[in-house]
C-alpha positions as CSV (number, residue, x, y, z in Angstrom):
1,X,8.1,-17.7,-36.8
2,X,5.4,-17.4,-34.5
3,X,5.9,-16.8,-30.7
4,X,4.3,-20.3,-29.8
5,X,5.9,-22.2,-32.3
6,X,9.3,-21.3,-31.6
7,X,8.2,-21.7,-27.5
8,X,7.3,-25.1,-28.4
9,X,10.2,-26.2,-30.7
10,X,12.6,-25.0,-27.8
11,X,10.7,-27.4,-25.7
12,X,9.7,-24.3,-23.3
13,X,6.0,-25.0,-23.6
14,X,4.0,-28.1,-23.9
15,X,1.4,-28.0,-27.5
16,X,-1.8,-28.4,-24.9
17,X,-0.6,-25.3,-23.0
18,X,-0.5,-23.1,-26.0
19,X,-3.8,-24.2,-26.8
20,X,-5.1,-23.5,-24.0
21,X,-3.1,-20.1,-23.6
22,X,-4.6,-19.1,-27.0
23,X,-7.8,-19.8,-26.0
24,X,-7.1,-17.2,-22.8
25,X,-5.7,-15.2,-25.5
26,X,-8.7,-14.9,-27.6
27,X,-11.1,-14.4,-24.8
28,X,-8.8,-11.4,-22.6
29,X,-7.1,-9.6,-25.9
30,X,-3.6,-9.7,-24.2
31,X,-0.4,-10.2,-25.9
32,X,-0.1,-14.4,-26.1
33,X,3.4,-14.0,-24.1
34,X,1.8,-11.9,-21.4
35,X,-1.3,-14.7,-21.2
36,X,1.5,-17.5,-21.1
37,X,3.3,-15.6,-18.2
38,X,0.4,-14.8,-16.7
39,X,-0.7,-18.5,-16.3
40,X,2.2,-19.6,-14.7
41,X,3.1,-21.8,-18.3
42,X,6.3,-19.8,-19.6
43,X,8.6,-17.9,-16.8
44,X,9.4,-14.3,-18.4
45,X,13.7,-15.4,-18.4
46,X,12.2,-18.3,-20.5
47,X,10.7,-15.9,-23.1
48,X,13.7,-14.1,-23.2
49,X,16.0,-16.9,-23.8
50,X,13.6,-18.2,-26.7
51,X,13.9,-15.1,-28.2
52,X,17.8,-14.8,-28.1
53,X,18.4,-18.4,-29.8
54,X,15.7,-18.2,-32.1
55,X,16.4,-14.8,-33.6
56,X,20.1,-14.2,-32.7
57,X,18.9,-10.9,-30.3
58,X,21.2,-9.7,-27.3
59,X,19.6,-9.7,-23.7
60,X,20.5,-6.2,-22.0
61,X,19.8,-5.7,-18.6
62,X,18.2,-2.2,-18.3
63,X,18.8,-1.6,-14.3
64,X,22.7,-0.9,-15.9
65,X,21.7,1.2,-18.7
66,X,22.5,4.9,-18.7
67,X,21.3,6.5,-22.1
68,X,22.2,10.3,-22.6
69,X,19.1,12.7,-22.7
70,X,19.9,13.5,-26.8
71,X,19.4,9.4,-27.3
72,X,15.4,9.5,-25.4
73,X,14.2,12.4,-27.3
74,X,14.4,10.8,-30.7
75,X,11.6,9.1,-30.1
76,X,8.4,10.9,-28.9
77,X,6.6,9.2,-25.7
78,X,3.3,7.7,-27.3
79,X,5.6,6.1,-29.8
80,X,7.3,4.4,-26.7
81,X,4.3,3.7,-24.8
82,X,2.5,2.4,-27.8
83,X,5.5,0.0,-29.3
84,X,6.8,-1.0,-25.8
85,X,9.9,-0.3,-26.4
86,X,12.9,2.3,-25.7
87,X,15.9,3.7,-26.8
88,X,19.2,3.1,-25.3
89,X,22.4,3.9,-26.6
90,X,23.3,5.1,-30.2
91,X,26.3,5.0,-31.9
92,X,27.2,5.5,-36.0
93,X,23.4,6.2,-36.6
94,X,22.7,3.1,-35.7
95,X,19.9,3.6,-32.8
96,X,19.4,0.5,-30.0
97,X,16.3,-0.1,-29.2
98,X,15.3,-2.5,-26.1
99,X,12.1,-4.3,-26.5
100,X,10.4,-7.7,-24.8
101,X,8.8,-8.6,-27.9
102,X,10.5,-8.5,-31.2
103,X,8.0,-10.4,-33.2
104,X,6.0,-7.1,-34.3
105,X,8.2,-6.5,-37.5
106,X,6.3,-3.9,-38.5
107,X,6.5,-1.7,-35.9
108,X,10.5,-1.6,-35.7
109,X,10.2,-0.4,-39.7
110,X,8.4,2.1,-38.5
111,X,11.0,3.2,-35.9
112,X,13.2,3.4,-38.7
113,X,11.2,5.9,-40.2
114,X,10.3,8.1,-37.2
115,X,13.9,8.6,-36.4
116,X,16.0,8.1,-39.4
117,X,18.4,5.7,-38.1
118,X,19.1,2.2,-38.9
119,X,17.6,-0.3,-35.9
120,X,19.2,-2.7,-33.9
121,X,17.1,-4.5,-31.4
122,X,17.9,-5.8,-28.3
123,X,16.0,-7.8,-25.4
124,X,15.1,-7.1,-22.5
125,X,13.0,-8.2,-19.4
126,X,9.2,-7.1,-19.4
127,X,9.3,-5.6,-15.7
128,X,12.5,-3.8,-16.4
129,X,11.4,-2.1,-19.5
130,X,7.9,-1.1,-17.9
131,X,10.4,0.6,-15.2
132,X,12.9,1.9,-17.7
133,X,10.2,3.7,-19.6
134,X,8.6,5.1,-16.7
135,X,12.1,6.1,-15.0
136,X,13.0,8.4,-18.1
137,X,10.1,8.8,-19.6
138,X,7.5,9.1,-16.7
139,X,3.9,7.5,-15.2
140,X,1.8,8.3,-18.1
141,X,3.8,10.4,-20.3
142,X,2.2,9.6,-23.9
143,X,-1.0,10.7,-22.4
144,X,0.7,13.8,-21.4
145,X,2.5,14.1,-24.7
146,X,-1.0,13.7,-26.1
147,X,-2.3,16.3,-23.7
148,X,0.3,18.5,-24.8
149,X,-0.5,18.5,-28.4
150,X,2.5,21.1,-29.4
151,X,0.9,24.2,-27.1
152,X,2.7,26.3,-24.9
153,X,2.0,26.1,-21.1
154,X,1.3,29.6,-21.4
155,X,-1.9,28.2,-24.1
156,X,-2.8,25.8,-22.0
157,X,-2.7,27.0,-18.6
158,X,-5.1,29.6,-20.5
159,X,-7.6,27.2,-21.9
160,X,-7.7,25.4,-18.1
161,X,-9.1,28.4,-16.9
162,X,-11.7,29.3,-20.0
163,X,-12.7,25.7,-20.7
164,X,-16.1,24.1,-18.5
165,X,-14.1,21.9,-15.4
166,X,-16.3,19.3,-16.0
167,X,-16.2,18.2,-19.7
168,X,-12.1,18.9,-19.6
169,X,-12.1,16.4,-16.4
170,X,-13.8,14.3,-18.9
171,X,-12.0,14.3,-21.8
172,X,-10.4,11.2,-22.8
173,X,-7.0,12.0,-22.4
174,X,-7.5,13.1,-18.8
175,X,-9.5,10.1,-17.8
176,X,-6.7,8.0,-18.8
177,X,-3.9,10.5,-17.5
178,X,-5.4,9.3,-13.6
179,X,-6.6,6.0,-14.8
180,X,-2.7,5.6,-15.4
181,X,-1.6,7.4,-12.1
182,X,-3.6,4.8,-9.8
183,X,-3.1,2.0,-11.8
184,X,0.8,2.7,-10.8
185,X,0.1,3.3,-7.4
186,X,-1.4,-0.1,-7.1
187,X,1.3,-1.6,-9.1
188,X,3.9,-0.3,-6.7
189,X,2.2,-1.5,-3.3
190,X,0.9,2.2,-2.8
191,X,-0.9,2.5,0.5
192,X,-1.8,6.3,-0.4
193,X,-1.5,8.9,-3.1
194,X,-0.6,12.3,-2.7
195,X,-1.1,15.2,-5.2
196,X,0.1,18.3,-3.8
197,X,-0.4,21.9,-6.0
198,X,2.7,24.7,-5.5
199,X,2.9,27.8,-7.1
200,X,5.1,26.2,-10.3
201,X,4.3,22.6,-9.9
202,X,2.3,19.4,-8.8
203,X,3.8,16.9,-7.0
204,X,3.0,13.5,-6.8
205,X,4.1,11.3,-4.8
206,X,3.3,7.3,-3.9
207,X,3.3,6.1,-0.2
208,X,5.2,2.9,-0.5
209,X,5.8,0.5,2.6
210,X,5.2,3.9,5.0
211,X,8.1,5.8,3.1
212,X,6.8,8.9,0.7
213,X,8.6,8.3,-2.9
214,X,8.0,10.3,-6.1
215,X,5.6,9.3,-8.7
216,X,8.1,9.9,-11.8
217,X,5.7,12.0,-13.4
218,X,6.6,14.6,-16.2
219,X,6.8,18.2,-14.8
220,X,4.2,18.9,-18.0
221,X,2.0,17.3,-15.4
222,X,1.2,20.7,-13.6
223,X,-0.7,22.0,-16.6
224,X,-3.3,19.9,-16.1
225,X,-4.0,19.8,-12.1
226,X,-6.7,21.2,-12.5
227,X,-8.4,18.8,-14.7
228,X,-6.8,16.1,-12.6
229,X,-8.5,17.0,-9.3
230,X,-12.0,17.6,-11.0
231,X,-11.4,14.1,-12.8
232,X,-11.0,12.9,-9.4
233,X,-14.0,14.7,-7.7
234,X,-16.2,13.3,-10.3
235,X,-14.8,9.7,-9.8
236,X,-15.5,10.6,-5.9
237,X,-18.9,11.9,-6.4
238,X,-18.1,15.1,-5.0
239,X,-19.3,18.9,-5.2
240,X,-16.7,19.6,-8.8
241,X,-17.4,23.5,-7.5
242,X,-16.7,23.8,-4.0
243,X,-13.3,24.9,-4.0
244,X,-13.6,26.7,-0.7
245,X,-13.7,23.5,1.7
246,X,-12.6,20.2,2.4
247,X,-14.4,17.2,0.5
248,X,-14.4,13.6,1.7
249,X,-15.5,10.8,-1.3
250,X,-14.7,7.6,-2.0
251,X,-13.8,5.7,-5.9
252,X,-14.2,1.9,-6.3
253,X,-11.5,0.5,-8.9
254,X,-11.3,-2.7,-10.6
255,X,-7.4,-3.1,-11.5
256,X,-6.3,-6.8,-12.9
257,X,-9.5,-8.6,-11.2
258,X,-8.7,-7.1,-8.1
259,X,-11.4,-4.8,-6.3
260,X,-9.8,-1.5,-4.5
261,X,-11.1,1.1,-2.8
262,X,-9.8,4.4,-2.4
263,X,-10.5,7.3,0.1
264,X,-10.5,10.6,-1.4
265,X,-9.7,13.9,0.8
266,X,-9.6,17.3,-0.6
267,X,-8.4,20.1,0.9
268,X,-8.1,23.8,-0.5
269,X,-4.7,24.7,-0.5
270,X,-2.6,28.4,-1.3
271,X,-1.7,27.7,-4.5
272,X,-4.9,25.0,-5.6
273,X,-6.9,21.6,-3.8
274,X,-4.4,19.2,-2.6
275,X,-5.7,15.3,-2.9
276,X,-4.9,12.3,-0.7
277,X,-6.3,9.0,-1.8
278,X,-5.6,5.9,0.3
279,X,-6.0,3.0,-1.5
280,X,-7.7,-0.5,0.2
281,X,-7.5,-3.5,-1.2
282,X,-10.6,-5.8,-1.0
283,X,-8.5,-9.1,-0.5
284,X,-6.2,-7.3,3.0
285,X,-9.6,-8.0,4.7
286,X,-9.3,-11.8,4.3
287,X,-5.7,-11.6,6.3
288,X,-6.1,-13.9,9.2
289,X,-4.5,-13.3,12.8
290,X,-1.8,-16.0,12.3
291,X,-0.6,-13.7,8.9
292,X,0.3,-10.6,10.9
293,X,3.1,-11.8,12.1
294,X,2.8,-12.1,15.5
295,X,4.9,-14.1,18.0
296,X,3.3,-17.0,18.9
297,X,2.9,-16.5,22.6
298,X,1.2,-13.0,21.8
299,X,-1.3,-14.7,18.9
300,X,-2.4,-17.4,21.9
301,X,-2.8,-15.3,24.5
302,X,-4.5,-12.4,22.2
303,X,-6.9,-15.4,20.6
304,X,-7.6,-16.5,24.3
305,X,-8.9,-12.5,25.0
306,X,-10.8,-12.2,22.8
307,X,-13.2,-15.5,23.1
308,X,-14.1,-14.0,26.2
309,X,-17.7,-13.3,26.5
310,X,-17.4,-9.3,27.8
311,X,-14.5,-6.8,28.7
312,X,-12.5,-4.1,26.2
313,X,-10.1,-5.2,24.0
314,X,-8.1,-2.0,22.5
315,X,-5.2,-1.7,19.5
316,X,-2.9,1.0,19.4
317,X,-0.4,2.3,17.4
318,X,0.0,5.4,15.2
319,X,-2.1,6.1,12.3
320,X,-1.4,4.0,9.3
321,X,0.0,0.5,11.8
322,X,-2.1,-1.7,10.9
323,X,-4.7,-1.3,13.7
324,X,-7.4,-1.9,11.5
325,X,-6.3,-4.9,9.8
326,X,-5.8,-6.6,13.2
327,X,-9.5,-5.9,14.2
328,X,-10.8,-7.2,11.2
329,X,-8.6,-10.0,11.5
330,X,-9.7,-10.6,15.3
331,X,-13.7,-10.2,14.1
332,X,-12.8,-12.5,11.3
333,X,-11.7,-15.1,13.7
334,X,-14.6,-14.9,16.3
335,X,-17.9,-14.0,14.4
336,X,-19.7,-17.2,13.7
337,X,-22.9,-17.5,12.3
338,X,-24.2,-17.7,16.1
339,X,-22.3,-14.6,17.1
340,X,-23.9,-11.3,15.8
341,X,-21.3,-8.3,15.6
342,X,-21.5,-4.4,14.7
343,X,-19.3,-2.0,14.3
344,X,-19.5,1.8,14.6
345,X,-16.2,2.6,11.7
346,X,-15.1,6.3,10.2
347,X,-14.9,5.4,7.7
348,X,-15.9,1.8,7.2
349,X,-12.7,0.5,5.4
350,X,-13.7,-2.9,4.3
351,X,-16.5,-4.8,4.0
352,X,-16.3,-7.9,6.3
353,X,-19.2,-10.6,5.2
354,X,-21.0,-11.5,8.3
355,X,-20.7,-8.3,10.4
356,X,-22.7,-5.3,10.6
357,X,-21.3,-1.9,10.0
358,X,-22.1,1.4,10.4
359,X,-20.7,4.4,8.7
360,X,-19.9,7.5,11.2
361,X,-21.6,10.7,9.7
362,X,-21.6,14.0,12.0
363,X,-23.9,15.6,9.2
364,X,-26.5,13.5,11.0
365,X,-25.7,13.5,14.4
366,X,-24.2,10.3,14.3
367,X,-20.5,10.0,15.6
368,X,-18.9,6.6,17.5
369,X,-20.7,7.3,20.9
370,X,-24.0,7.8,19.8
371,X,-23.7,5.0,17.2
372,X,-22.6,2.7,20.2
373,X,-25.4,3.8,22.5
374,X,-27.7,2.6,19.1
375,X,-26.6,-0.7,18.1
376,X,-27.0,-2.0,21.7
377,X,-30.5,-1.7,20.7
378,X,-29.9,-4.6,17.9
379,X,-28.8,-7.2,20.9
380,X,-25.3,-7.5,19.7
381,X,-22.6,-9.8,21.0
382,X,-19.9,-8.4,19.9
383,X,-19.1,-4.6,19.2
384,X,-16.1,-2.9,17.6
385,X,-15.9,1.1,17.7
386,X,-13.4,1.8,15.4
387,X,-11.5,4.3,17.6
388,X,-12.3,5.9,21.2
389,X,-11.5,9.4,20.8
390,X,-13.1,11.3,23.7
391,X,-14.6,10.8,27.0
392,X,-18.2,10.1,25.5
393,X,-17.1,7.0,23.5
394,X,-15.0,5.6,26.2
395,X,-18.3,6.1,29.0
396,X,-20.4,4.5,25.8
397,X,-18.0,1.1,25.3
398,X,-17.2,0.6,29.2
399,X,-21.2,0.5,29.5
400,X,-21.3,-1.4,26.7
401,X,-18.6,-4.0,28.3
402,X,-20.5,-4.2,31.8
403,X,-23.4,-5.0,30.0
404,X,-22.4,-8.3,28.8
405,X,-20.7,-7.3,25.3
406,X,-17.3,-7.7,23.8
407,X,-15.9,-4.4,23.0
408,X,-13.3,-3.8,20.4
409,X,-11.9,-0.3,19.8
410,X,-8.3,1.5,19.3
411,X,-6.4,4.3,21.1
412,X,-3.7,6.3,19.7
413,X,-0.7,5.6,22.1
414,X,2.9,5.0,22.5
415,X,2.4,1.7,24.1
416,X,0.0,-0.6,25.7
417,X,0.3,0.3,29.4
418,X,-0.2,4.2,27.8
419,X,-3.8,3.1,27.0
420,X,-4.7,2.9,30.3
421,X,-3.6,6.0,31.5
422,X,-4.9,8.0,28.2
423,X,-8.7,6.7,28.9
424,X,-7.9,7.9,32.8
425,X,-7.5,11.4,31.5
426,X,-10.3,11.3,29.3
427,X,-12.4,11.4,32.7
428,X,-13.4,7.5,33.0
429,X,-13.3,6.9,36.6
430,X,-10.3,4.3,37.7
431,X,-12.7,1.4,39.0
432,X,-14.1,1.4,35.7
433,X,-11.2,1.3,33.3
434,X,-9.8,-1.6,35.9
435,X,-12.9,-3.4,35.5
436,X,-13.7,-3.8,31.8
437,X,-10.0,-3.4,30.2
438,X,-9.2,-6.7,29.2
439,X,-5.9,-6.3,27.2
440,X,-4.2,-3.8,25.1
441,X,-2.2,-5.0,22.1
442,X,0.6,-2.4,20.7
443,X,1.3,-2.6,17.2
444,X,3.9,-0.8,14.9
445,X,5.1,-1.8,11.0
446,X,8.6,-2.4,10.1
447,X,9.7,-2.7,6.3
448,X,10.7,-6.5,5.0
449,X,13.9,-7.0,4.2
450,X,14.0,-7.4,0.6
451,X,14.5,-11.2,-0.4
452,X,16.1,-10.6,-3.8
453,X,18.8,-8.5,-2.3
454,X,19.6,-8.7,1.3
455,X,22.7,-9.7,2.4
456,X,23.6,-11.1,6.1
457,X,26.5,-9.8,7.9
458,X,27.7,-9.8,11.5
459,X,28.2,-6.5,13.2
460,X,30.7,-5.7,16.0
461,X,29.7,-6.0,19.7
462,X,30.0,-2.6,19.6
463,X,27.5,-2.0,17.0
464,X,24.5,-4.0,18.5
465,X,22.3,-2.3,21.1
466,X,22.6,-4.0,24.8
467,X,19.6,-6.0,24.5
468,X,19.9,-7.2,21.0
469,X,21.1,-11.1,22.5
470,X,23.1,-13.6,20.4
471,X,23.6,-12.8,16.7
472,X,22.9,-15.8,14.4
473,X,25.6,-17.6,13.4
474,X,24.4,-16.6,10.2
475,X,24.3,-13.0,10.6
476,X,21.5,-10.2,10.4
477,X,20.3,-9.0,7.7
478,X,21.5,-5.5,5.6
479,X,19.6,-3.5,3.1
480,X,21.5,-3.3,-0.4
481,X,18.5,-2.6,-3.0
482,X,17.8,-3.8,-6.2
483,X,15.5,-3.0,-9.4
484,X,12.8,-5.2,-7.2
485,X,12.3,-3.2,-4.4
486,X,13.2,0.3,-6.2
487,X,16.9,0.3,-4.9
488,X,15.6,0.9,-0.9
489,X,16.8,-2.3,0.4
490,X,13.0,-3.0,1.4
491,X,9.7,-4.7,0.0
492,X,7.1,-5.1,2.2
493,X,5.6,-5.0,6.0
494,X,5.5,-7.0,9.0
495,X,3.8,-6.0,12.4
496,X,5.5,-5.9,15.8
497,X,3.7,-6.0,18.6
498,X,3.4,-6.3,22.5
499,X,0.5,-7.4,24.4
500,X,-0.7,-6.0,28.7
501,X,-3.0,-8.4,29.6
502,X,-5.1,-7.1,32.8
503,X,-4.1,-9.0,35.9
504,X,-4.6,-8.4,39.5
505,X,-1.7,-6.2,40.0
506,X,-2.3,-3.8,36.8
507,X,-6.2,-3.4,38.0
508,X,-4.6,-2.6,41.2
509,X,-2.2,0.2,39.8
510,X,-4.8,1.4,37.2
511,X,-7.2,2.2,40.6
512,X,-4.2,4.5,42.0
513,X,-3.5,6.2,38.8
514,X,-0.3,4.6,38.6
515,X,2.2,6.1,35.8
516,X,2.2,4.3,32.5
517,X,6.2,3.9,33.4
518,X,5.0,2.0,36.9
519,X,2.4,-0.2,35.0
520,X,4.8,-1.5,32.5
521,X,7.7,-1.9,35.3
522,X,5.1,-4.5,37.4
523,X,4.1,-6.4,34.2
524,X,7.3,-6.5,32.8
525,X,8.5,-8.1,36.3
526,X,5.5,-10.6,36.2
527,X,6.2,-11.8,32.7
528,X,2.8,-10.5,31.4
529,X,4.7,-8.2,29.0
530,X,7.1,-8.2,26.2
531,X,8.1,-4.9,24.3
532,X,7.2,-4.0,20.8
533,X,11.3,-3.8,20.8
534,X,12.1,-7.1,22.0
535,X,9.7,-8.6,18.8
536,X,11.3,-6.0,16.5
537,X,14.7,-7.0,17.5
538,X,13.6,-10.4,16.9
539,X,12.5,-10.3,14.1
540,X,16.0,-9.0,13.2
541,X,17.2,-12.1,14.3
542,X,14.9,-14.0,12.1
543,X,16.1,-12.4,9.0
544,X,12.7,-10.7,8.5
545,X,14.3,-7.1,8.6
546,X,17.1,-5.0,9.4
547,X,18.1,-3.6,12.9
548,X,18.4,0.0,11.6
549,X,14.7,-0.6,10.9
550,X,14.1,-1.9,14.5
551,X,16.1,0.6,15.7
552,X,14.1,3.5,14.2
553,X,10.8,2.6,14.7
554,X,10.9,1.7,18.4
555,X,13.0,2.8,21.9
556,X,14.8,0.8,24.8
């Protein structure tokens, strides 16, 4: 019986929906349960249940399943891959076999023939047999099977080195191998990709919510990291035969009607060229300022800054804490189409409609300060640099603020009140930096707690740090883990932040050279300053994460 028909007997699926789901069907070339899933009509649970009462199949959840390393080599990986479907357990030669879609008859006979056992099917979710498959049998490991073809690594370590770079990098099979590797970066949330050569191996590893995981990939991986990093050089539009220094391209992706761009470094390395890619998503740039997370009395007084007509407006934070995003989100929120803005970016992450940007390139002569001094030529209103690294830049955008222009930039410090004293040591004179610093935001990231596992407990007295406050009479949250967020206990981001506004008494300890210790003392006893770890601790209170997260990424 046909998938929709037994959907719409079991009163699952209205007979207009599959219609139209056909229709979708027809036109993409996807399964007709993924289409229906994918459409919001049929819920993936729903599917499964169909499938159970209509054709008598057992439901197995796969996050439990533990098959011995005998039961996964009976079948080879581009049967897997290609059949959707796995092994599991065998037992008096009959083999299990877990699968989301038992309708393709066909291709279970023909698992009877590969392995010589008699079948017996069971069902399982869709998400959890994607994982399952990649868990044991690794991100792209029919391609690699393929790759492999039955030679030695000793064979084909040989033929890397006597084959042309370029046509292996272009080989099917390889295209496909990293076509599969960043289409499972962006699958798992991935904020960067790292492929890293050693003496007897490639690692690769995913960046995930600011934690380093492993890929999964097959150790037959290493054969090929060569290919691999040509492959990615072409995609990059870089030089396939330098070898001898570092290369900087980017690669534009289109994964699931999603645009993403990706950085590409590469950097020679003992033992080969390592890669980073970070991978941008088109649609962070439309985040607006009240999706960040911040507390509401930081959003209004940061929205009232910067609707100012002039001054310096700086983010800081470490690399990777979403400085970036909160610029674009402020330019988002200020650029009209009477309000011209540029920015001076390296490299420009994301295209913002409505702004003018620049791209940095020292080839040419053109770094932050001399793009700055530039684009004041082009009568701008507004000016972002996209970070103020050296005493050049910072004389360029505090001329650029006591000329009349709002001036947003970021600084790689601690804290807020650190910004202050970092541009004093960069050799801007005091009266200056008093006179055009407007406020200083302070951002970190802290991991979500994950919603489909957390639990809320209430720690001893004891166990809470002396400023935490009241504990909920609910509780605070606690990491457990699940098959959703990989078993960490965490899916997601959320920013903390603090916020110095300039007032008379910070202008006046700025023009002594007053500590960065002194300057948050004063505005903390004026009330013009909250600490990135009084919102992370809130936000522990709000259930959004956990305090050993809090904890860890900021100090009392």
């Amino acid at each position: 019986m046909a998938l929709g028909t037994m959907l719409v007997q079991s009163g699952v699926l209205a007979a207009e929906r599959l219609a139209e789901a056909v229709r979708e069907q027809l036109r993409s070339g996807d399964r007709l349960d993924q289409v229906l899933v994918r459409l919001g009509f049929v819920h993936r649970s729903d599917l499964l249940r169909t499938f159970s009462e209509r054709l008598h199949l057992p439901i197995i959840d796969l996050t439990e399943a533990v098959p011995d390393a005998a039961t996964l080599r009976l079948l080879p990986p581009k049967v897997i891959f290609k059949l959707r479907c796995a092994p599991v357990s065998r037992a008096n030669g009959t083999l299990r076999i877990a699968t989301s879609d038992p309708t393709d008859l066909a291709s279970f006979d023909e698992l009877r023939i590969v392995t010589g056992h008699a079948i017996e099917l069971v069902l399982a979710d869709e998400e959890d047999l994607q994982k399952y498959i990649r868990q044991h049998y690794g991100v792209a490991g029919d391609t690699l099977d393929a790759l492999g073809g039955g030679h030695t690594g000793a064979e084909l370590e040989h033929a890397s080195l006597d084959t042309d770079e370029t046509a292996q990098a272009q080989e099917a099979s390889v295209v496909r191998l990293v076509n599969d590797l960043l289409v499972e970066a962006v699958r798992e949330r991935a904020t960067d990709v790292h492929i890293e050569p050693y003496e007897q191996d490639l690692a690769i590893r995913y960046r995930i919510d600011g934690v380093l995981v492993d890929a999964g990939v097959p150790p037959t991986v290493r054969r090929f990291r060569n290919a691999i990093v040509s492959r990615l050089k072409i995609m990059a539009n870089l030089n396939i035969a330098e070898k001898r220094r570092p290369q900087d391209g980017r690669i534009s992706l289109r994964i699931k009607g999603q645009e993403h761009d990706l950085r590409v470094s590469v950097i020679p390395m003992l033992f080969g060229e390592g890669v980073v890619l970070r991978i941008l998503s088109k649609s962070a740039v439309l985040t607006g300022l009240s999706d960040l997370g911040m507390p509401t009395g930081i959003e209004t007084r940061w929205n009232a800054l910067i609707e100012r007509p002039h001054g310096i407006m700086l983010v800081t934070g470490p690399t990777g804490s979403g400085k970036s995003t909160t610029l674009y989100a402020s330019l988002r929120r200020i650029v009209t189409p009477e309000v011209k803005a540029i920015t001076v970016e390296d490299p420009v992450e994301y295209h913002v409609a409505g702004v003018n940007q620049i791209q940095v390139s020292h080839q040419v002569g053109l770094d932050f300060a001399a793009g700055l001094r530039a684009i004041l030529r082009h009568d701008p209103d507004v000016v972002m640099i996209g970070e103020i690294r050296d005493k050049e830049t910072a004389d360029a955008a505090v001329q650029a603020s006591l000329t009349g222009h709002l001036v947003f930039s970021t600084l790689h410090t601690n804290d807020s009140a650190g910004a202050a004293t970092r541009l004093l040591d960069m050799g801007v004179e005091p009266f200056l930096v008093a006179s055009t610093v407007e406020g200083i935001l302070a951002q970190r990231l802290v991991r979500r707690v994950c919603i489909h596992c957390v639990e809320r407990v209430t720690p001893k007295h004891a166990d809470l740090p002396p400023d935490f406050g009241a504990v909920p009479p609910e509780g605070i949250p606690r990491a457990v883990g699940c098959r959703e967020c990989r078993g960490t206990g965490y899916r997601g981001r959320v920013g903390i932040y603090e916020l110095l506004t300039a007032t008379e008494a910070t202008r006046e300890l700025v023009m002594t050279r007053a500590s960065s210790g002194r300057i948050v003392e004063s505005a903390l006893r004026s009330g013009d300053l909250a600490l990135l770890r009084v919102d992370a601790l809130e936000k522990v209170r709000a259930g959004l994460t956990t305090l050993d997260e809090a904890l860890q990424t900021t100090r009392a």
